[in-house]
Short mmCIF file of the C-alpha atoms (twelve columns), coordinates in Angstrom:
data_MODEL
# 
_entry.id   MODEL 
# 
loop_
_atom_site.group_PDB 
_atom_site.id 
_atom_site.type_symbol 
_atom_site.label_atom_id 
_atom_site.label_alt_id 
_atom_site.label_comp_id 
_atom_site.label_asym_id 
_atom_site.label_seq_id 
_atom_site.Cartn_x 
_atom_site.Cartn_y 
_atom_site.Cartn_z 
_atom_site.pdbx_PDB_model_num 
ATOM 1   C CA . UNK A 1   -39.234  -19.081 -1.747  1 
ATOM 2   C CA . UNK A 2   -39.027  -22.344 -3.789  1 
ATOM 3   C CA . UNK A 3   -42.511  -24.007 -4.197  1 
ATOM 4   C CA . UNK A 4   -41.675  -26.887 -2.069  1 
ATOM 5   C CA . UNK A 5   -40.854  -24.151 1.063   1 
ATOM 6   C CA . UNK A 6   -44.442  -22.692 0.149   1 
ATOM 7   C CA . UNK A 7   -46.497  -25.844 0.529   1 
ATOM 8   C CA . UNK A 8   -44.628  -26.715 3.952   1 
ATOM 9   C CA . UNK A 9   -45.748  -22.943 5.318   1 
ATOM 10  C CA . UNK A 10  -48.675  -23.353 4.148   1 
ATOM 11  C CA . UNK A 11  -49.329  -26.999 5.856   1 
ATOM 12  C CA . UNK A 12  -47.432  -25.715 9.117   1 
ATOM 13  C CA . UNK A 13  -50.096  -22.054 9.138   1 
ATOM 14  C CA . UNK A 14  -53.000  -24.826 8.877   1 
ATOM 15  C CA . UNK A 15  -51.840  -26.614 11.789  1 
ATOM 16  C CA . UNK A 16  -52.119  -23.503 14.094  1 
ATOM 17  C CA . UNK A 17  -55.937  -22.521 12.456  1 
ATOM 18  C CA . UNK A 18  -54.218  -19.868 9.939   1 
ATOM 19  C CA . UNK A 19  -55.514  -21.857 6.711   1 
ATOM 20  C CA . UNK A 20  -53.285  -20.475 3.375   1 
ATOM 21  C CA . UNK A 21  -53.125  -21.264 0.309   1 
ATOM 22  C CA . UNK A 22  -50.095  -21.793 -2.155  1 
ATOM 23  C CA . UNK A 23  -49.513  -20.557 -5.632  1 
ATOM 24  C CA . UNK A 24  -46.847  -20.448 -8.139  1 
ATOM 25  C CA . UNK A 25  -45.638  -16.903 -9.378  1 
ATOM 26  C CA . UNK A 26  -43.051  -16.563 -11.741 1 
ATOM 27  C CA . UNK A 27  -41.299  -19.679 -10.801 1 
ATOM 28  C CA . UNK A 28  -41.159  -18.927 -6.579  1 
ATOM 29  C CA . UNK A 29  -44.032  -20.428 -4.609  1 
ATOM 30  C CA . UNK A 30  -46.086  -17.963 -2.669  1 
ATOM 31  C CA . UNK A 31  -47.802  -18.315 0.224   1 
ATOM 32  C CA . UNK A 32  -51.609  -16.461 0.255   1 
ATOM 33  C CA . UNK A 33  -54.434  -15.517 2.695   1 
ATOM 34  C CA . UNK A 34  -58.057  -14.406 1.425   1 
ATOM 35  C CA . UNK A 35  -59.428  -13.275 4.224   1 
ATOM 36  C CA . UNK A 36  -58.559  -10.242 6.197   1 
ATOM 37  C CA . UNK A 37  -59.803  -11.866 9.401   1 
ATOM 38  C CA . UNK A 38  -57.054  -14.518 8.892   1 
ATOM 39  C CA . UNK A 39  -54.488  -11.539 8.221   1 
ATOM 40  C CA . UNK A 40  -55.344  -10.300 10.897  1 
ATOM 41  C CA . UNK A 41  -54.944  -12.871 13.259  1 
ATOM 42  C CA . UNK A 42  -51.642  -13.680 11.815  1 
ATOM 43  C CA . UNK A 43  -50.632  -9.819  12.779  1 
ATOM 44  C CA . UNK A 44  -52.132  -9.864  16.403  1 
ATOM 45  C CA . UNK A 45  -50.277  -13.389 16.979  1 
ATOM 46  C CA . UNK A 46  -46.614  -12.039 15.666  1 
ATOM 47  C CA . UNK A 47  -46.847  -8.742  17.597  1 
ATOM 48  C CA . UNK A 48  -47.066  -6.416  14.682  1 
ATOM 49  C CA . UNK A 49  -49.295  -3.858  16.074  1 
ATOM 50  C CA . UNK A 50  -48.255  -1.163  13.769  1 
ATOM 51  C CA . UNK A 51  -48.986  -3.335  10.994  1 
ATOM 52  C CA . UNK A 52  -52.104  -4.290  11.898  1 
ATOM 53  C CA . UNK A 53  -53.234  -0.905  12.875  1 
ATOM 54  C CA . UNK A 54  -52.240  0.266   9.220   1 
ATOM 55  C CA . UNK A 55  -54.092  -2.928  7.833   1 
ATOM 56  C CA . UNK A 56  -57.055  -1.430  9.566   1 
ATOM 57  C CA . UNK A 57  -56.993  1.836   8.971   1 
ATOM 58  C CA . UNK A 58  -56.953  0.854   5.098   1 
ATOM 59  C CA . UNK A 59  -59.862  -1.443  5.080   1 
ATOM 60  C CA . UNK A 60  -61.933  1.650   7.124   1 
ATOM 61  C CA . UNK A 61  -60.657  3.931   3.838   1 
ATOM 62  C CA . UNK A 62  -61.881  1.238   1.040   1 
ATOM 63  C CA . UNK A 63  -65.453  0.613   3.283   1 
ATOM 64  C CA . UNK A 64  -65.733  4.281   3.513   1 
ATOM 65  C CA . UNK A 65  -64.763  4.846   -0.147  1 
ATOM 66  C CA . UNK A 66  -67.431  1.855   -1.031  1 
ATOM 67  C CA . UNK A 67  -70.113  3.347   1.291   1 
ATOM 68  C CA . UNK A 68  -70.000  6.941   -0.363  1 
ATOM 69  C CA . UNK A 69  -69.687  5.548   -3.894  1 
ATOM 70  C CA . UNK A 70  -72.997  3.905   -3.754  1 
ATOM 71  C CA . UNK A 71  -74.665  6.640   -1.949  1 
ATOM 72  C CA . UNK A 72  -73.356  9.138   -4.979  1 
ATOM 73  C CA . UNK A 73  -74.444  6.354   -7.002  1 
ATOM 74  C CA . UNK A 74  -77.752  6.165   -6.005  1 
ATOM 75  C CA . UNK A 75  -78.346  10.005  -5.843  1 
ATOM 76  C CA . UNK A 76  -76.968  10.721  -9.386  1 
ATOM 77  C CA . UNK A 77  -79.447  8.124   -10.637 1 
ATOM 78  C CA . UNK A 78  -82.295  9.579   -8.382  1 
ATOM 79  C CA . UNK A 79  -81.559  12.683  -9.567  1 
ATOM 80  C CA . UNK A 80  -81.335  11.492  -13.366 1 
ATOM 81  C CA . UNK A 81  -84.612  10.000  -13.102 1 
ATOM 82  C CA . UNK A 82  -86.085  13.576  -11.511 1 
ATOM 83  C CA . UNK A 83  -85.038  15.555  -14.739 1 
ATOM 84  C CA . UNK A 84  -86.363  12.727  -17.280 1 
ATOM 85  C CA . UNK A 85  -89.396  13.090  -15.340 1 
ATOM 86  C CA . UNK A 86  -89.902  17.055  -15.100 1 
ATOM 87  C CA . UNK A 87  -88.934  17.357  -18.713 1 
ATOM 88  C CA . UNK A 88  -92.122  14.914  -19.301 1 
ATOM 89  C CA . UNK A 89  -93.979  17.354  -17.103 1 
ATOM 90  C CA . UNK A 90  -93.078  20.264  -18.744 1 
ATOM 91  C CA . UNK A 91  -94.024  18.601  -22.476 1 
ATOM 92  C CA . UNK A 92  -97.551  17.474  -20.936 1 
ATOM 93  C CA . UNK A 93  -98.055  20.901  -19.434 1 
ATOM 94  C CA . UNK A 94  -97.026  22.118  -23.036 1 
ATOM 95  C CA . UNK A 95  -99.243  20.021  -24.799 1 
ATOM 96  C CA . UNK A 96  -102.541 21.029  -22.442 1 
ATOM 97  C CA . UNK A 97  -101.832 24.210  -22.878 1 
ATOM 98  C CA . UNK A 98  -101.273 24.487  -26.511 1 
ATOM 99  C CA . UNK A 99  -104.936 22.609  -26.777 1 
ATOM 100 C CA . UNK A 100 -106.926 24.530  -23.625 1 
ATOM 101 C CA . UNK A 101 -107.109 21.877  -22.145 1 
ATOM 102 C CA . UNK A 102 -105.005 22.787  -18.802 1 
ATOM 103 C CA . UNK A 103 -107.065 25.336  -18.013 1 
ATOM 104 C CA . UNK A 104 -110.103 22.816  -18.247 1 
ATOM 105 C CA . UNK A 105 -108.203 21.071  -15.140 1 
ATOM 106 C CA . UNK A 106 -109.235 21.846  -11.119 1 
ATOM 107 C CA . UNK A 107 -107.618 24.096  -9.218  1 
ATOM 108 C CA . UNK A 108 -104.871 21.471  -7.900  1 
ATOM 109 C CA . UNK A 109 -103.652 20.510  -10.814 1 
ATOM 110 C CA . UNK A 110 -103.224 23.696  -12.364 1 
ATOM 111 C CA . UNK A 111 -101.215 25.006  -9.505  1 
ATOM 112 C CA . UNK A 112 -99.144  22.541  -9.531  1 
ATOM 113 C CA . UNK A 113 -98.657  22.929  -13.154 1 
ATOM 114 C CA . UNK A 114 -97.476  26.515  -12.594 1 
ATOM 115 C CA . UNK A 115 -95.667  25.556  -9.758  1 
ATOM 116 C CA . UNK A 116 -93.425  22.859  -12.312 1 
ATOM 117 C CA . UNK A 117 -93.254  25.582  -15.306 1 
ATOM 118 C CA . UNK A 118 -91.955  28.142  -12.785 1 
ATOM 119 C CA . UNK A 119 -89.443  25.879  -11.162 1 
ATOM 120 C CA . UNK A 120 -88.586  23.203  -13.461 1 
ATOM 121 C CA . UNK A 121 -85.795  21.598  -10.995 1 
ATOM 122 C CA . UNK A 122 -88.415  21.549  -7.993  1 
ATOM 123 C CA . UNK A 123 -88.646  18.444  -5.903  1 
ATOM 124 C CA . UNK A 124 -92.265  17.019  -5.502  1 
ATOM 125 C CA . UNK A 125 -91.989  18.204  -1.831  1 
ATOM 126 C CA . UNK A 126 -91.110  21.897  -3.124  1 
ATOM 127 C CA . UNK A 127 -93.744  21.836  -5.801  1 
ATOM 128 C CA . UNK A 128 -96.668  20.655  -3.206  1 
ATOM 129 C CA . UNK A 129 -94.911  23.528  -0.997  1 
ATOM 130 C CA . UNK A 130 -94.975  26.055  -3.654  1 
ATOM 131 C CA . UNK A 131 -98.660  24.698  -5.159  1 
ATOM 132 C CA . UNK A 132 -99.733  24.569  -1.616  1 
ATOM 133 C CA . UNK A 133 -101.116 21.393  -1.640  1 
ATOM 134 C CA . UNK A 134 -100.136 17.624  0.067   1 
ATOM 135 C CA . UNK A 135 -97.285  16.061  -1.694  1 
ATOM 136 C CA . UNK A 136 -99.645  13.172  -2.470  1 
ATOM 137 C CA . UNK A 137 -102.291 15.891  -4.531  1 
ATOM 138 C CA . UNK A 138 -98.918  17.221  -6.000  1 
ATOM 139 C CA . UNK A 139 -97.830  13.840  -7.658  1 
ATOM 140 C CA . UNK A 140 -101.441 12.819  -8.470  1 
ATOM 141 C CA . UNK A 141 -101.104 16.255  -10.497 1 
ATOM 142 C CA . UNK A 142 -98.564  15.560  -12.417 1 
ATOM 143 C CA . UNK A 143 -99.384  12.046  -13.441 1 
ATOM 144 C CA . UNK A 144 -102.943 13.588  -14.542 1 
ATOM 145 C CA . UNK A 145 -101.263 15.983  -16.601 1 
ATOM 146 C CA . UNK A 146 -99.142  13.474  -17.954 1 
ATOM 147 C CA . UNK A 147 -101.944 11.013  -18.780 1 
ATOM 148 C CA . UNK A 148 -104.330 13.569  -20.234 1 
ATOM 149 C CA . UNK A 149 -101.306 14.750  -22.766 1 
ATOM 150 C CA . UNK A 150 -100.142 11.520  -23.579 1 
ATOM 151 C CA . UNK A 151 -102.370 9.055   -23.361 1 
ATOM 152 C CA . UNK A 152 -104.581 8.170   -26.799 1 
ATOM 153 C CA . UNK A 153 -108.161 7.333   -25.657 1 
ATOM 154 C CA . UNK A 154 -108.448 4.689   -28.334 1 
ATOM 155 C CA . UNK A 155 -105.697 2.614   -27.220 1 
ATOM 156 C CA . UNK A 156 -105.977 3.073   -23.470 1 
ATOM 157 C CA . UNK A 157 -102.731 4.529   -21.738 1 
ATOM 158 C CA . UNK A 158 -99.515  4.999   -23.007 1 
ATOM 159 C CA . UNK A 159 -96.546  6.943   -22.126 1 
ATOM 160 C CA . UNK A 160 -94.821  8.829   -24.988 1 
ATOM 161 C CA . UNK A 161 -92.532  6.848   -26.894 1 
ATOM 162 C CA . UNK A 162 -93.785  3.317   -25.687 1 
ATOM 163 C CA . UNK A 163 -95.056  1.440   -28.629 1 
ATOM 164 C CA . UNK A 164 -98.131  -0.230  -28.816 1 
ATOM 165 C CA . UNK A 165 -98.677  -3.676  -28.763 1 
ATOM 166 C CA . UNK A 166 -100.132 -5.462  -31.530 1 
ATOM 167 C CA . UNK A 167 -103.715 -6.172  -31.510 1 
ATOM 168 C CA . UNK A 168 -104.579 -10.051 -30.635 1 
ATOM 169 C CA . UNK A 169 -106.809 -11.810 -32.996 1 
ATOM 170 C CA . UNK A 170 -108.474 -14.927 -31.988 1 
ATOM 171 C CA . UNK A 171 -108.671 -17.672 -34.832 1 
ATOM 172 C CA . UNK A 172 -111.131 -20.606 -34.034 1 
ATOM 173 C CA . UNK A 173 -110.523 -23.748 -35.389 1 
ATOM 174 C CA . UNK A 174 -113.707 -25.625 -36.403 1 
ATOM 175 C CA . UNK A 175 -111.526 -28.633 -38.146 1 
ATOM 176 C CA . UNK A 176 -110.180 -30.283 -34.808 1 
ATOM 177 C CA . UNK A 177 -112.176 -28.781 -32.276 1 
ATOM 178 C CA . UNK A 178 -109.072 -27.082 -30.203 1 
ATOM 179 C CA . UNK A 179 -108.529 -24.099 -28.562 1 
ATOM 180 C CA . UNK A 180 -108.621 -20.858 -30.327 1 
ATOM 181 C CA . UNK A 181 -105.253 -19.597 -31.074 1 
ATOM 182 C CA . UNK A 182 -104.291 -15.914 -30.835 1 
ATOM 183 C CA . UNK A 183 -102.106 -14.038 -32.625 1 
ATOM 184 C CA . UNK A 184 -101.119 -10.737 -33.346 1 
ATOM 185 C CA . UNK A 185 -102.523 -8.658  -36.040 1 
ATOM 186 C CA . UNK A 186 -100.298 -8.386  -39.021 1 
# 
């Protein structure tokens, strides 16, 4: 349609509450709608049932495609973040063992150090289950045996592979009388 036979649609769908825009596309004017609501409307007013039935079925498909993307989404990175964190647990449990000092721990944590070393892909549900302990003791366990393999005493926790921070040393100034400034230890 010329661009001139675009803008009048356009002005004429405004007047009866369907507001469109116009654009120009390859020379021809086009008429446009963002909305599906608009769409429709436009479909229910003209009679075209079938249409609109179609138009509806398709939106159903792309919010049903949407909705299970993001769930799939959201369980691969759950899932992710479960085998980053048993492979942790199974270096701690390595680590305390290779030293003695697992078998230092109480009862609790040791089972549930078993229960991890025996069943690496375990949930924290089937490790309490297996340990026979609350979920709660079950997670408290592992973050012990994380803490006591990784942490260094002198620095106060870490996790492997996080870096320390720099030590802050406070300068006083006795020239001016200001406020100490701090910073970090070359």
């Amino acid at each position: 349609m010329e661009p001139e036979e675009a803008l009048e649609l356009a002005r004429r769908l405004d007047g009866i509450g369907l507001s469109a825009t116009t654009r120009l596309r390859r020379g021809r004017g086009v008429v446009t709608w963002k909305s599906a609501t608009t769409v429709t409307l436009f479909l229910q007013r003209i009679g075209a049932g079938a249409s609109l039935l179609e138009l509806e079925s398709r939106q159903v498909a792309r919010e049903l495609r949407g909705d299970l993307n993001r769930v799939l989404n959201a369980e691969a990175a759950n899932l992710q973040r479960a085998v980053v964190a048993a492979e942790r647990q199974l270096e701690a449990i390595e680590i305390l063992v290779a030293d003695g000092r697992l078998a230092e721990q109480p009862y609790p944590v040791r089972a549930v150090a078993e229960a991890r070393v025996a069943t690496p892909e375990a949930t924290l549900a089937e490790l309490a289950d297996r340990a026979d302990v609350h979920r709660s003791t079950a997670q408290r366990a592992l973050e012990r045996l994380e803490r006591l393999a990784f942490d260094d005493p002198a620095d106060g926790p870490r996790r492997r592979g996080q870096r320390r921070r720099p030590a802050i040393r406070v300068r006083a100034r006795a020239d001016d009388g200001a406020a100490p400034e701090a910073r970090p230890l070359a």
